[in-house]
C-alpha positions in Angstrom: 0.0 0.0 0.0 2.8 2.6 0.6 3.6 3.0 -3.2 -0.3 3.7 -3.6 -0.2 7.0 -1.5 -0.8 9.8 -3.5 0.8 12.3 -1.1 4.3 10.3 -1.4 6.6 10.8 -4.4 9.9 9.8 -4.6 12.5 12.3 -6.2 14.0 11.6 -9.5 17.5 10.0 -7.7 15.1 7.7 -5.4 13.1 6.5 -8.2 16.0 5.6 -10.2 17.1 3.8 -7.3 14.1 2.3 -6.3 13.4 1.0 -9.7 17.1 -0.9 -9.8 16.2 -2.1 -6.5 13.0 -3.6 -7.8 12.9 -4.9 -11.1 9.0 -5.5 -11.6 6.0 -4.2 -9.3 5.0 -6.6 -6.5 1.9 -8.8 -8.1 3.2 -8.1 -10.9 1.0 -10.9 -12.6 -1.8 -9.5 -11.7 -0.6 -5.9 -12.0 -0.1 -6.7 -15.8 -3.0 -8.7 -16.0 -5.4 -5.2 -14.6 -3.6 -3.1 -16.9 -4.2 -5.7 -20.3 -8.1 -5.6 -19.1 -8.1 -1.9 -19.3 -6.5 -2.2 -22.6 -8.9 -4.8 -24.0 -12.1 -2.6 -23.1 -10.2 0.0 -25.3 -9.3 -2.7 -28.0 -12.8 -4.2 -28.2 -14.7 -0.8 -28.5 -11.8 -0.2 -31.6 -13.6 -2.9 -33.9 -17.0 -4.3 -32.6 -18.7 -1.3 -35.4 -17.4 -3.8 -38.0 -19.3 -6.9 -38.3 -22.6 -4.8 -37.5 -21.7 -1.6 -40.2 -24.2 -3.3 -42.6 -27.0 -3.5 -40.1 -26.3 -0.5 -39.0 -26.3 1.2 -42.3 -29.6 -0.9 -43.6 -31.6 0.3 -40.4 -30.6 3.9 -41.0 -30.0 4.6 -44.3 -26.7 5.5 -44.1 -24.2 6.2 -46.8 -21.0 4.7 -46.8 -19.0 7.8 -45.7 -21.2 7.9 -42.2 -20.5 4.3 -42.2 -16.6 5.2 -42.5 -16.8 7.5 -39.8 -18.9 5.3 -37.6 -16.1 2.9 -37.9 -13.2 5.5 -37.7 -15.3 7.4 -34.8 -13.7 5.7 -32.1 -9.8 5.7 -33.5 -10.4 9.2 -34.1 -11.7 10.1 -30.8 -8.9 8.2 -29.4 -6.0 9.4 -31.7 -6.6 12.9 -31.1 -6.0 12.7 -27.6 -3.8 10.2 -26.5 -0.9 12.5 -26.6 -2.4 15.3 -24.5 -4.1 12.7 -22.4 -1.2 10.5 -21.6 1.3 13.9 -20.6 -1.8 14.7 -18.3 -1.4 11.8 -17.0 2.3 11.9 -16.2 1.9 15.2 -14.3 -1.2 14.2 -12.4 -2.0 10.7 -11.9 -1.9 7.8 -14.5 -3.9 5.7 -12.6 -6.5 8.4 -11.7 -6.8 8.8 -15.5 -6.9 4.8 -16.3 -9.9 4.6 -14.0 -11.9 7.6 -15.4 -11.7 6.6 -18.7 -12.6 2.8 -17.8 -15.6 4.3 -16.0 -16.5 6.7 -18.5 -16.7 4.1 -21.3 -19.4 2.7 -19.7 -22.3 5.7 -20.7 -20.5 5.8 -23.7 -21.1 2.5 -24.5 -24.7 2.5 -23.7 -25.3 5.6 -25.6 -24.1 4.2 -28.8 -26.4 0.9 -28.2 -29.5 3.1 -28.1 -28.1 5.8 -30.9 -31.4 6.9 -32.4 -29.4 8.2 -35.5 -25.9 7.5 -37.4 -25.3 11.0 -36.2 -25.3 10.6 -32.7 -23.6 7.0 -33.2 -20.5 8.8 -34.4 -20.9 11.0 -32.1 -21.1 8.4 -29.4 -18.3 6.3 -30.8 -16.3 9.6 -31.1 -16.6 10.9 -27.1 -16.2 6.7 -26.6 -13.0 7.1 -27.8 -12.0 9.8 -26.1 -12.8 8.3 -23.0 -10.4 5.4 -24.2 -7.9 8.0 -25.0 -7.7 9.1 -21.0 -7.1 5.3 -20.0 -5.1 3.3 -22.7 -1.8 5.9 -23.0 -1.4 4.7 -19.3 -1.2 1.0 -19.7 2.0 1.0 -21.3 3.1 3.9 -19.6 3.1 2.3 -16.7 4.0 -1.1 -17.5 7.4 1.0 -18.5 7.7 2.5 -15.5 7.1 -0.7 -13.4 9.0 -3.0 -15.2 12.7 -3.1 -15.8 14.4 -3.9 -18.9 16.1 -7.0 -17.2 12.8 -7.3 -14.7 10.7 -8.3 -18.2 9.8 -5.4 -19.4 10.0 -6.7 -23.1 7.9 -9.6 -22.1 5.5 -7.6 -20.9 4.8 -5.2 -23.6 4.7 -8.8 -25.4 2.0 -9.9 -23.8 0.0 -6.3 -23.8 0.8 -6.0 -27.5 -0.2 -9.3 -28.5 -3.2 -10.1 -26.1 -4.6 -6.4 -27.3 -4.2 -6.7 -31.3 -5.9 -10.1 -30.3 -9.0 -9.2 -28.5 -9.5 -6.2 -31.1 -9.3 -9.0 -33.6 -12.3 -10.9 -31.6 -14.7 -8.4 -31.3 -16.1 -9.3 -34.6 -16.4 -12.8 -33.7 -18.0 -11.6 -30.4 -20.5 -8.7 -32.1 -21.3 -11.5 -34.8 -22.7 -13.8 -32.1 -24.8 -11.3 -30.6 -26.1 -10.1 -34.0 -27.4 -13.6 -34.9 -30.2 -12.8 -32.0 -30.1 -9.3 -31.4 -30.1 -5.9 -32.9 -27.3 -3.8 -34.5 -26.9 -1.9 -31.3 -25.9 -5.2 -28.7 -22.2 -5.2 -30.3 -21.7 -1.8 -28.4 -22.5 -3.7 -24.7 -20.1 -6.3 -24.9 -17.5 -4.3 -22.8 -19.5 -3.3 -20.4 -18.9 -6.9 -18.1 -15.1 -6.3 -19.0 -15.2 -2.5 -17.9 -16.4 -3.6 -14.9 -14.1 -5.9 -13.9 -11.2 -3.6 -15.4 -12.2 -1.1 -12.6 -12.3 -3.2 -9.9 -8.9 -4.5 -10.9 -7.3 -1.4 -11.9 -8.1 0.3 -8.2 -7.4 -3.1 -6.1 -4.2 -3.3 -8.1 -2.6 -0.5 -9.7 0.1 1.6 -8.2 -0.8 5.0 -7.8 2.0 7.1 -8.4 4.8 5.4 -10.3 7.5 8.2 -11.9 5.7 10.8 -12.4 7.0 14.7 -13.1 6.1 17.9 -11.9 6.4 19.7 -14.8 3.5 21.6 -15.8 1.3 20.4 -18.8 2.0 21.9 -22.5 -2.2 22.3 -23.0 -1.5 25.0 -25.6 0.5 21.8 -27.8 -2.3 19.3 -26.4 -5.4 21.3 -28.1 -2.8 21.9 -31.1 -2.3 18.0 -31.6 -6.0 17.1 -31.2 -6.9 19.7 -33.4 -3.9 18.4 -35.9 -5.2 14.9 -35.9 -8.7 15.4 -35.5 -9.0 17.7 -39.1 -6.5 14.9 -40.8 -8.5 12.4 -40.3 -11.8 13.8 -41.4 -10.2 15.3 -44.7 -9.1 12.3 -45.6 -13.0 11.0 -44.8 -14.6 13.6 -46.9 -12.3 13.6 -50.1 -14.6 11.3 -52.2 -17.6 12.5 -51.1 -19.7 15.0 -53.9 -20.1 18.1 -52.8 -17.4 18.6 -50.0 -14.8 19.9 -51.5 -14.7 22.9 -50.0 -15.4 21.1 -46.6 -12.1 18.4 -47.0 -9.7 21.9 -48.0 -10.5 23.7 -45.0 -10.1 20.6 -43.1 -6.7 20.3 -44.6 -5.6 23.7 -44.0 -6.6 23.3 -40.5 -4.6 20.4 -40.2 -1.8 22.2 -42.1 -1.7 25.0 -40.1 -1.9 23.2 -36.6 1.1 21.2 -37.7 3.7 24.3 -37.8 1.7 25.9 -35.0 2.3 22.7 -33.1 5.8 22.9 -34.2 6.8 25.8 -32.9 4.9 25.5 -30.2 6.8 22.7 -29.3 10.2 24.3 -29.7 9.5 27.5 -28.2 7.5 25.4 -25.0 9.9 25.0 -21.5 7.9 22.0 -21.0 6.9 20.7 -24.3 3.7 17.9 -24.7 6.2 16.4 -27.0 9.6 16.4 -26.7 11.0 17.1 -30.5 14.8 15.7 -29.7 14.1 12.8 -28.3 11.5 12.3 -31.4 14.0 12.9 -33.8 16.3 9.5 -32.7 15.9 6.7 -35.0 14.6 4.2 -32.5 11.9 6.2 -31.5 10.7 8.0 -34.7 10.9 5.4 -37.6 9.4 2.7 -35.3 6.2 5.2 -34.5 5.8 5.3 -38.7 6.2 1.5 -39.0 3.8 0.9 -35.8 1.0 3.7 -37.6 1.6 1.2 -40.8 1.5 -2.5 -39.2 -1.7 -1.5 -37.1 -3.3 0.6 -39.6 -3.1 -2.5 -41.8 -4.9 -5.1 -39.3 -8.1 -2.3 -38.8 -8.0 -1.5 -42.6 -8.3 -5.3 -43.4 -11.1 -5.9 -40.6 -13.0 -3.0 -41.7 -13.1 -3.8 -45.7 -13.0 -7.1 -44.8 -16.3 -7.4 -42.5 -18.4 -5.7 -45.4 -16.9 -7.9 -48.3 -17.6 -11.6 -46.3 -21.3 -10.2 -45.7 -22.3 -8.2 -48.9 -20.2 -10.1 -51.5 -19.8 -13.6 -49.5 -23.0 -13.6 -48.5 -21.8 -14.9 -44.7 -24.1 -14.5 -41.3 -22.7 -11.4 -38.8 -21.3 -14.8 -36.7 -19.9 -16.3 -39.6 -17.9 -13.3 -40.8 -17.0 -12.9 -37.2 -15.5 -16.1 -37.0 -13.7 -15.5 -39.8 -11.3 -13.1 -38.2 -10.1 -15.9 -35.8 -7.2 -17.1 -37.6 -5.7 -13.6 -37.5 -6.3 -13.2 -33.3 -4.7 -16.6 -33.0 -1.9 -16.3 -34.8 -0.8 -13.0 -33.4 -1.4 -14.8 -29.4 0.8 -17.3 -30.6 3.5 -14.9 -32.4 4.2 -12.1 -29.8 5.8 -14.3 -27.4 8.3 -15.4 -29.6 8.2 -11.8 -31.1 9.8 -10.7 -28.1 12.5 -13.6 -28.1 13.2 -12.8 -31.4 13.2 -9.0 -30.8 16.0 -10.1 -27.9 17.9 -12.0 -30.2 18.0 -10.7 -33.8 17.0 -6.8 -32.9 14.1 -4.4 -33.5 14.7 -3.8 -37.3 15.2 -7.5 -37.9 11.4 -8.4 -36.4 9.7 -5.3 -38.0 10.9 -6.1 -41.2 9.7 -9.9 -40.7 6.6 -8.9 -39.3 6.4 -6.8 -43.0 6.7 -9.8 -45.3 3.9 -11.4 -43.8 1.7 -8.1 -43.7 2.6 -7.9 -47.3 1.6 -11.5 -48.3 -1.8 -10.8 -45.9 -2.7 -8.1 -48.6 -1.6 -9.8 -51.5 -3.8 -12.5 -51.0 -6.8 -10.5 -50.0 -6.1 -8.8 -53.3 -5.4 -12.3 -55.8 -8.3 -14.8 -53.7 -10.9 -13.0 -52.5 -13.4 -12.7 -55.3 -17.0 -13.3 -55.3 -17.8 -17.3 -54.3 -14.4 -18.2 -52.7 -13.9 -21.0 -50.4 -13.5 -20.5 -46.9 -9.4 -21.2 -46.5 -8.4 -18.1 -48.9 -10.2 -15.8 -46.4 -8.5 -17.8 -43.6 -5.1 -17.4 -44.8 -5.2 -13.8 -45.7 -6.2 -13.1 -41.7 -3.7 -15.5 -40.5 -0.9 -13.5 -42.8 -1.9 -9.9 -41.4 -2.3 -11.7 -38.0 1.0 -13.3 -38.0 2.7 -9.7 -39.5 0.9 -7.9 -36.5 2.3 -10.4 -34.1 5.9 -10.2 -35.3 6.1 -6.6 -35.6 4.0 -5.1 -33.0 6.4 -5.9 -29.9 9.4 -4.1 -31.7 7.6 -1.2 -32.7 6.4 -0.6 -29.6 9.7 -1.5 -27.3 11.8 0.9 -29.3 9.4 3.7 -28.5 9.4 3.0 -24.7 13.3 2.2 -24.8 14.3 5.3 -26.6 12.4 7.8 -24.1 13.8 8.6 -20.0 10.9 7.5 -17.5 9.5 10.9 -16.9 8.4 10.9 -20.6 6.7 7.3 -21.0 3.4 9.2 -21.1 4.8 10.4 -24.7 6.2 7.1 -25.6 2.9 5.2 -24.3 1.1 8.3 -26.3 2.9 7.5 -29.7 2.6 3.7 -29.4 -1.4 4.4 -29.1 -1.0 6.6 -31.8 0.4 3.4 -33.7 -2.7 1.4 -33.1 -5.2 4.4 -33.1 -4.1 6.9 -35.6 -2.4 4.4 -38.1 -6.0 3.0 -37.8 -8.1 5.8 -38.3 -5.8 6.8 -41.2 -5.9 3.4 -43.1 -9.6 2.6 -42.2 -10.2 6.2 -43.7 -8.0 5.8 -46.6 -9.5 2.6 -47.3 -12.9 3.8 -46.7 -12.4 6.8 -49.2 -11.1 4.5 -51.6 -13.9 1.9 -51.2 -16.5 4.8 -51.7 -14.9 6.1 -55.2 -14.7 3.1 -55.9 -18.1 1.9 -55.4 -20.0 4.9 -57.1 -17.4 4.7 -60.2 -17.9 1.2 -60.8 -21.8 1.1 -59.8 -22.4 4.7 -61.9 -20.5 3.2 -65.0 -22.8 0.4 -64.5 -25.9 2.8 -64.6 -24.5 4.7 -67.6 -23.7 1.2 -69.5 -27.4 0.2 -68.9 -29.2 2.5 -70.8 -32.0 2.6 -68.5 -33.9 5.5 -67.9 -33.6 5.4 -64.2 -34.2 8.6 -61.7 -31.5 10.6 -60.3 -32.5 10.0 -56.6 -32.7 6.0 -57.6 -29.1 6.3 -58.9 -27.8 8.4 -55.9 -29.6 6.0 -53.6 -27.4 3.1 -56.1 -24.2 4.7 -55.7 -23.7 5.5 -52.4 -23.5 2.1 -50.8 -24.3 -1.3 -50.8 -26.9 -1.0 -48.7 -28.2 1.6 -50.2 -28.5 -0.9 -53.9 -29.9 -3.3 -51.2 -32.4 -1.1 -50.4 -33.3 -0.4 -54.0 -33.2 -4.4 -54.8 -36.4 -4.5 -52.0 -38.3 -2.0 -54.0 -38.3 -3.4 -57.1 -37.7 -7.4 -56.9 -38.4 -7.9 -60.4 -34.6 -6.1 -60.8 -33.2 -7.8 -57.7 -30.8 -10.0 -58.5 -29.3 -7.6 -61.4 -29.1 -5.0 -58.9 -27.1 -7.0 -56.1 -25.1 -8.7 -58.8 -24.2 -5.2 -59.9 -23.5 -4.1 -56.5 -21.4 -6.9 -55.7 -19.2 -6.0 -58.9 -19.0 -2.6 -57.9 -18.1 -3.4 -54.3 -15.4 -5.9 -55.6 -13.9 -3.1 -57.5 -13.7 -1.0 -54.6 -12.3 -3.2 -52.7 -9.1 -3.8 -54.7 -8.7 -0.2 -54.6 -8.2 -0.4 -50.8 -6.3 -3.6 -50.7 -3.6 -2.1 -53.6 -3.1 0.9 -50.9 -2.5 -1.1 -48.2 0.6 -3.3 -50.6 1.7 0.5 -51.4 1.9 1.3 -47.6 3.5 -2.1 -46.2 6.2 -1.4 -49.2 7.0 2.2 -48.4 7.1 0.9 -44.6 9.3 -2.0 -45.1 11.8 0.4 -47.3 11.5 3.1 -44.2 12.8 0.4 -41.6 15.1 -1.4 -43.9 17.6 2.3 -45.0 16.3 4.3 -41.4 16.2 1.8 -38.5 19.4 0.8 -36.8 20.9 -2.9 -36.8 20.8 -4.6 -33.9 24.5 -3.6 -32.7 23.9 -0.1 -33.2 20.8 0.3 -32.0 21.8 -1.0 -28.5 24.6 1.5 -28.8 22.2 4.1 -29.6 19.6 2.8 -26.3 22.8 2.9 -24.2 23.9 6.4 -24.8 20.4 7.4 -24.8 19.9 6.0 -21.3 23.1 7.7 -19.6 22.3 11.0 -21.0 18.8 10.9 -19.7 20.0 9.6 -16.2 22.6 12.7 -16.3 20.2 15.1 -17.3 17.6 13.7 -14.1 20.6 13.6 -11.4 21.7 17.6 -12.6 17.5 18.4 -12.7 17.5 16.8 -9.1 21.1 18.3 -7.6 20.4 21.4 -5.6 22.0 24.6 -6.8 25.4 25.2 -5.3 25.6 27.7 -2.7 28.5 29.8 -1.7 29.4 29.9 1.5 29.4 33.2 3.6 32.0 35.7 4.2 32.9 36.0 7.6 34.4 39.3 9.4 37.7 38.4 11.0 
């Protein structure tokens, strides 16, 4: 209980010390095991939307860009505040902000299971996500500052990595179940048992204070970055759509001009949200891109791939659920050995295996899955982007924690979410967008090639989604099957849109990590001279000035 007092903080020197004396927390089974439930209510919530997004869109009407933001909602909420979020919670408390945002998922939750609109569902799923953005920066912040490198750390972030990517991966399987008896808006209670528990164990269990700084919090920088991130991703969301043009360039300018305000901001700053040198080392920046990449790719995959096993496969919400397995157990299986091999071979070594089988994930979506496919093509392009997760996820996110001191894990733990979060609001958006040009292209040169005479609200009601064709197919059943054959086409071809972006991004990745990242040798050079400077520059901020001593009259 002593290390659980708020009012007691140990000075820089003593923390150092106590750290060496202790090498991992005391329970620290069941430390790790509260902090991975915290996690997993944040991982669920990230792609339970999936499996019911054709529900959902069928019972509102919704066009496939509300669809993209329903399912980009939470990432976004999340992505645009982690950083702020997770420095707050270095100056004030990360385990004060793991359980607010664990509690607060809970009305989120329930408001986005009784949404009476697609508006206020992405609005719910948004705020959702913010609430996951106060508690998820501080799981692996503090299993950083709890664990030592030689205590386990590795393994730890290991297991947190790979249980996480894998629990995201079954909340389609879980949301499918439900689906096959209830409504659309069931998928967004199944955390709920899990939050729960998550609090209970997060206050019986968690440390209190663990490392934490004094410095005060760079809020100017924090509304800058979720301004920054938050105008990205819904420029990249609007781009296809008709008609908001003018909407995705003054989104773009925002984002433009929060980037060189944050910037500045950050260089001019005493106490910067975001420390600029220490984002600059190799280590530490080239793994964030390659982490943004890896998990962008697994949510861009889920998301395309929930819509393409339902509207082209024709499978049941459980059956495209289930689907998704291979991928959850495959990365379970591969981070534990990630780690070993991490140990072993180095960082740059695992990302760039973790790559190959990202790559050959897409490639196969892209080659096998066409309308009327047997089951084991789908299987093995999960299992590939499942084993590629698995591999690289541990790497990207121990050279982020490695490369940082202690007192700025809250911007290492906020980077590593931005891996997961922003890398998948980014590809889910990109793949969206691409999936939605693609659709109307193929679906209105379908129209055109027809020669029917057929109403402009009819062919804007065609072109916007599948569900929307759907919809039309229910009107008119004499047409029905052309009409879903059509859609199907169209939805293949937007598909392969998405899926040739995501080769094009795993490419450019592997290419980054391969000329930028350094070998193993150097980068535990690099790790080692990062460490000592950071431990000189805390024993000078902790030294007390010297004093002169006082002249004395004869």
């Amino acid at each position: 209980m002593w290390d659980r007092c708020p009012a007691h903080r140990l000075s820089p020197m003593d923390a150092e010390a106590s750290r060496s004396a202790r090498a991992a927390p005391a329970n620290a089974g069941l430390v790790l095991a509260s902090l991975i439930l915290v996690a997993a209510v944040a991982n669920l919530n990230l792609s339970v939307a999936n499996v019911a997004l054709p529900a959902i869109g069928k019972h509102f009407d919704s066009s496939q860009t509300m669809l993209d933001l329903i399912a980009v909602g939470y990432s976004l909420g999340l992505a645009c505040s982690v950083l702020w979020l997770g420095a707050l919670g270095d100056r004030y408390g990360r385990k004060l902000l793991l359980l607010s945002g664990t509690v607060l998922a809970i009305p989120m939750s329930l408001l986005a299971a009784f949404a009476p609109s697609d508006v206020v569902l992405f609005l719910a799923r948004l705020f959702g996500g913010l609430a996951a953005g106060m508690a998820y920066p501080t799981t692996l912040a503090l299993i950083t500052a709890l664990w030592t490198p030689e205590g386990g750390r590795t393994k730890a972030i290991a297991l947190w990595s790979g249980l996480g990517g894998a629990i995201a991966a079954l909340g389609p399987l879980l949301s499918g179940l439900l689906l096959e008896h209830f409504d659309w808006g069931s998928v967004f209670l199944i955390t709920l048992p899990l939050a729960v528990v998550a609090v209970y164990m997060a206050w019986r269990y968690v440390p209190a204070h663990v490392n934490e700084g004094t410095e005060p919090v760079d809020n100017i920088g924090g509304i800058l970055s979720l301004a920054l991130v938050a105008a990205l991703i819904l420029a990249i969301n609007f781009a296809p759509v008709p008609n908001k043009g003018t909407l995705t360039v003054a989104l773009s300018l925002v984002a433009m001009v929060a980037l060189v305000l944050f910037v500045i901001r950050q260089r001019a700053a005493k106490n910067p949200l975001y420390d600029l040198d220490v984002a600059a080392r190799p280590p530490f920046w080239v793994a964030a891109c390659a982490g943004i990449i890896v998990f962008g790719s697994l949510m861009g995959a889920m998301f395309i791939g929930q819509q393409f096993l339902q509207n082209v496969l024709g499978y049941s919400t459980f059956d495209a659920g289930l689907s998704i397995l291979p991928a959850a157990v495959c990365m379970v299986l591969v981070a534990p050995r990630s780690a070993k091999l991490v140990e072993s071979h180095g960082a740059r070594f695992t990302l760039l295996c973790g790559y190959v089988f990202v790559l050959l994930g897409f490639l196969a979506m892209l080659l096998l899955w066409k309308e009327g496919i047997s089951y084991w093509k789908v299987g093995l392009g999960y299992a590939l982007v499942g084993i590629g997760v698995g591999l690289a996820g541990t790497p990207a996110s121990h050279s982020l924690t490695g490369s940082v001191p202690v007192k700025r894990v809250g911007m290492a733990s906020g980077t590593a979410d931005l891996q997961r979060d922003l890398g998948g609001a980014i590809m889910q958006s990109i793949f969206g967008a691409l999936l939605t040009a693609g659709y109307a292209g193929a679906a209105g040169a379908q129209i055109a090639a027809s020669g029917k005479n057929i109403s402009t609200s009819v062919q804007n009601t065609l072109t916007k989604s599948f569900d929307g064709a759907q919809s039309i197919a229910e009107q008119y059943p004499q047409y029905a099957s052309q009409i879903t054959a059509g859609a199907k086409t169209a939805f293949l071809q937007g598909d392969q849109w998405a899926y040739l972006a995501g080769i094009v991004a795993v490419l450019l990745g592997a290419v980054l990590v391969f000329w930028k990242f350094p070998k193993m040798e150097q980068e535990q050079k690099l790790l080692a001279e990062y460490h000592a400077e950071d431990a000189a520059a805390t024993r000078s901020a902790a030294s007390p000035p010297a004093v002169s001593a006082p002249l004395h009259p004869a």
